[in-house]
C-alpha positions in Angstrom: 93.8 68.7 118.7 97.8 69.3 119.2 99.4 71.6 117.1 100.6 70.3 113.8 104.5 68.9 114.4 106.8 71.0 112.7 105.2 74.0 111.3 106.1 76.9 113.2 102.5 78.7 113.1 99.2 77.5 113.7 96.9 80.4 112.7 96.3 83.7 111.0 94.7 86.8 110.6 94.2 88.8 107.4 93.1 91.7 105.4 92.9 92.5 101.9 91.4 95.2 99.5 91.3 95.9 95.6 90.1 99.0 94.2 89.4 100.5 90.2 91.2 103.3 90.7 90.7 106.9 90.2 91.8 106.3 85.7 90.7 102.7 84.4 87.3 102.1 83.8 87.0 98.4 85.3 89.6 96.5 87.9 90.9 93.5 86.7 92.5 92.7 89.8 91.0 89.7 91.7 91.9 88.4 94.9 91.5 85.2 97.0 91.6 84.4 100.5 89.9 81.7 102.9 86.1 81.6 102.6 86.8 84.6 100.1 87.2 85.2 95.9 86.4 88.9 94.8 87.1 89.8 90.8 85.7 92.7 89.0 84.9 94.4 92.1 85.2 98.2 91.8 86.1 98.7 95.3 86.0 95.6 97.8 87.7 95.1 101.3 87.6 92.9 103.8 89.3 90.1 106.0 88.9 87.0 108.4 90.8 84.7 110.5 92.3 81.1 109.9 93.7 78.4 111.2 95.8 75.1 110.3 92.8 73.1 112.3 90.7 74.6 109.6 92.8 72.7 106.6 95.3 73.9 104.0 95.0 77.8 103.2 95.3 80.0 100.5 95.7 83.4 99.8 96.3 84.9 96.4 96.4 87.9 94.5 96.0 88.5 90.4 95.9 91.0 87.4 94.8 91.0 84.4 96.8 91.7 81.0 95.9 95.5 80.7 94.6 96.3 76.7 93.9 92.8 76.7 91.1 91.3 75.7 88.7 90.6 79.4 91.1 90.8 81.5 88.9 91.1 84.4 87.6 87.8 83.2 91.2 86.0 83.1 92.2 87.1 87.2 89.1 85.7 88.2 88.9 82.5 86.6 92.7 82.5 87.8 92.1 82.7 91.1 88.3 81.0 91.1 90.5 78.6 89.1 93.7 78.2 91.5 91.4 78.2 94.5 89.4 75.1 93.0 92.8 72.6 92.3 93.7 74.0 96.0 90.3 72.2 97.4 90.0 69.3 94.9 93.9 67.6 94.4 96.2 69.6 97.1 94.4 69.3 100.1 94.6 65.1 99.6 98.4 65.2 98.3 100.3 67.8 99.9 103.5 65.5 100.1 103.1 66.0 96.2 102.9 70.4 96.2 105.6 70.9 94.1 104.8 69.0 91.1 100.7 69.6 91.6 101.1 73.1 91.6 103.0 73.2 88.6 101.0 71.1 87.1 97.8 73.1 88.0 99.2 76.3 86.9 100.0 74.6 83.5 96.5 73.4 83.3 95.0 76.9 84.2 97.4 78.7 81.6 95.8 76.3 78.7 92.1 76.9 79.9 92.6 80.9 80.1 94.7 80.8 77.1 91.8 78.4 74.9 89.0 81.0 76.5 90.8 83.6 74.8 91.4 82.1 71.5 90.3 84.3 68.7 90.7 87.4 70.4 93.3 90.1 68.5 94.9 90.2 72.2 94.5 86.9 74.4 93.2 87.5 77.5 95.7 86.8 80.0 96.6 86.9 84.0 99.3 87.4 86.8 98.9 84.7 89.5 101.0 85.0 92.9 100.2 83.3 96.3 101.1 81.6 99.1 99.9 78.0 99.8 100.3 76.8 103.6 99.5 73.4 105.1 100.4 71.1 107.6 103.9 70.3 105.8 104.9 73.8 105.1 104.3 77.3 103.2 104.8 77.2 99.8 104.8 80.5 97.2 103.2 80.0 93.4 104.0 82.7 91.0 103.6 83.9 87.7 103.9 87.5 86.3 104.4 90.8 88.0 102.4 90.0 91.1 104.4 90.0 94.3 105.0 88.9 97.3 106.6 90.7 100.4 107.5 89.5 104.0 107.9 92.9 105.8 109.7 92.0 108.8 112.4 92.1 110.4 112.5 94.6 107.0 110.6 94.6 103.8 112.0 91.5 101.9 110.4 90.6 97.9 110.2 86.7 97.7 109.4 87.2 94.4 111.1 87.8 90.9 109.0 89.9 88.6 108.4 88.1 84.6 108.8 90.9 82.4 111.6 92.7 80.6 112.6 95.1 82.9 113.5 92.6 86.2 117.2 93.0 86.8 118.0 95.9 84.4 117.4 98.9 86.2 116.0 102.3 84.6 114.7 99.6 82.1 111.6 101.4 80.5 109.8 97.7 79.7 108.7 97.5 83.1 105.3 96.4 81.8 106.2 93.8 78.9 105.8 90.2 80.3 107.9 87.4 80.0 105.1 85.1 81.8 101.5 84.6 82.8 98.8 82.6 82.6 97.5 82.9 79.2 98.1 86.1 76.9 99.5 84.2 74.5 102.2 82.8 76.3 103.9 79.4 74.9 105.2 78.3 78.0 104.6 80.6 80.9 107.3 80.2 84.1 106.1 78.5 87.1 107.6 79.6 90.5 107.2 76.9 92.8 109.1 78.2 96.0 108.8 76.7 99.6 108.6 79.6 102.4 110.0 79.8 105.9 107.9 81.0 108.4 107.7 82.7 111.9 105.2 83.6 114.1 104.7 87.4 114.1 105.9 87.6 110.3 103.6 89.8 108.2 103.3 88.4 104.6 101.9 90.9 101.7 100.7 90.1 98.2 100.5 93.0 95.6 99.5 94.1 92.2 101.7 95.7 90.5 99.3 98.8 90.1 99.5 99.2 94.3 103.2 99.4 93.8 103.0 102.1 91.1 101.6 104.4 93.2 104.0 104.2 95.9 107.2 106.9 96.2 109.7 104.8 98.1 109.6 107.1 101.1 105.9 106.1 101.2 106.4 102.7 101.3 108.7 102.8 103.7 107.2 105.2 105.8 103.3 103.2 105.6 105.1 99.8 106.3 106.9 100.9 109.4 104.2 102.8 110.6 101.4 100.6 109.9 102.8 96.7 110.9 102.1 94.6 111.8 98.4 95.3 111.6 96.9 94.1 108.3 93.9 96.0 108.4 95.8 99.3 108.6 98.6 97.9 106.5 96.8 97.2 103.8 94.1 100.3 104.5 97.1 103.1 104.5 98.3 101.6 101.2 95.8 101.5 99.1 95.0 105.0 100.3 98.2 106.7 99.4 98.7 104.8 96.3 95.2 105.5 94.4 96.5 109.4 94.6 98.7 108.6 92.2 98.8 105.1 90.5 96.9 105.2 87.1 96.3 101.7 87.3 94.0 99.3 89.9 95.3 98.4 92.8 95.3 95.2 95.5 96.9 94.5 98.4 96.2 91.1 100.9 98.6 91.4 103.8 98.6 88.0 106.3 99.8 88.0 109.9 100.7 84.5 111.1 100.7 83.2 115.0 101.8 80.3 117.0 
């Protein structure tokens, strides 16, 4: 089989990991990745290979709403969710990504948000991820999630939801403007197509990892460590569970020609 005309890379390898944390009792992180959907895993790493011959793939990391009602619950019917639109309606229509993601995310917001009704705090979710197929890479984002390329320098593709994105020493860091569910009237949707290169390394993060992270670390552990993912993501999660009072995922993706 010829390499699909026009995308620039063909295959991938990855490696991701989520971990509780050394304060909160459960993680209400979840993660997704081909052939893999972990939530409410205390500690859980892993990774695999992929490739376009394969079909579409996704990768995807969430969190749940913190002093929310289950919000273990909401990240992994977000990404078992997401994951299950991927399969069923974007695989057959990619021409259409855009406007089906959008859509899907809309549709996952109202089932997470109807599961929560009643509850004093709806339970509620982050969502980011990256969504590649034979006509391109595209990013889907809600929340405080992110998503980094790391070369030729570390680069966020994503705007954080919450009071404090764009107003620096802003202490509402941890108020959101968006997510799926939590009680959100009309979440934003970030439908974003991606360039891509072979050799670029791609990382998706809770916010929690990122907490834990001096600046010095991070940019010491992401030169040191790319483009490796297994290490990447392996020296991060290390460094930041010292010191991060919160869970913490990371799910970094190499791509190749």
């Amino acid at each position: 089989m010829d390499p699909v005309k026009g995308l620039p890379v063909q295959s991938a390898r990855w490696f991701g990991a989520t971990d509780r944390g050394l304060v909160r009792e459960m993680n209400q992180d979840a993660l997704a990745a081909p052939g893999v959907e972990i939530s409410e895993a205390q500690f859980w790493q892993g990774g695999g290979t992929w490739t376009l011959k394969e079909g579409p793939g996704l990768w995807a990391v969430a969190d749940g709403l913190g002093g929310h009602e289950a919000g273990e619950l909401a990240s992994g019917y977000a990404v078992r969710l997401v994951r299950w639109e991927a399969e069923k309606n974007w695989a057959w229509r990619v021409s259409e990504f855009p406007e089906l993601a959008s859509a899907s995310l809309l549709e996952i917001h109202q089932k997470i948000t109807e599961l929560g009704r009643g509850q004093v705090l709806p339970m509620g979710s982050t969502l980011t991820g990256v969504w590649v197929s034979p006509q391109g890479a595209w990013l889907f984002h809600t929340g405080d999630t992110r998503l980094w390329r790391l070369n030729p320098e570390p680069r966020l593709l994503t705007e954080d939801h919450n009071e404090a994105w764009g107003k620096p020493g802003n202490p509402r860091k941890n108020v959101l403007k968006s997510c799926l569910g939590g009680g959100m009237e009309n979440p934003r949707i970030d439908i974003v197509p991606l360039e891509m290169a072979p050799n670029d390394v791609w990382l998706l993060v809770s916010d929690g990892l990122e907490d834990g992270l001096t600046q010095a670390a991070w940019v010491q552990i992401t030169a040191q460590n790319h483009p490796d993912p297994e290490t990447l993501v392996s020296a991060l999660v290390a460094e930041s569970k010292r010191n991060s009072s919160d869970n913490l995922t990371a799910l970094a993706i190499q791509w190749f020609a």
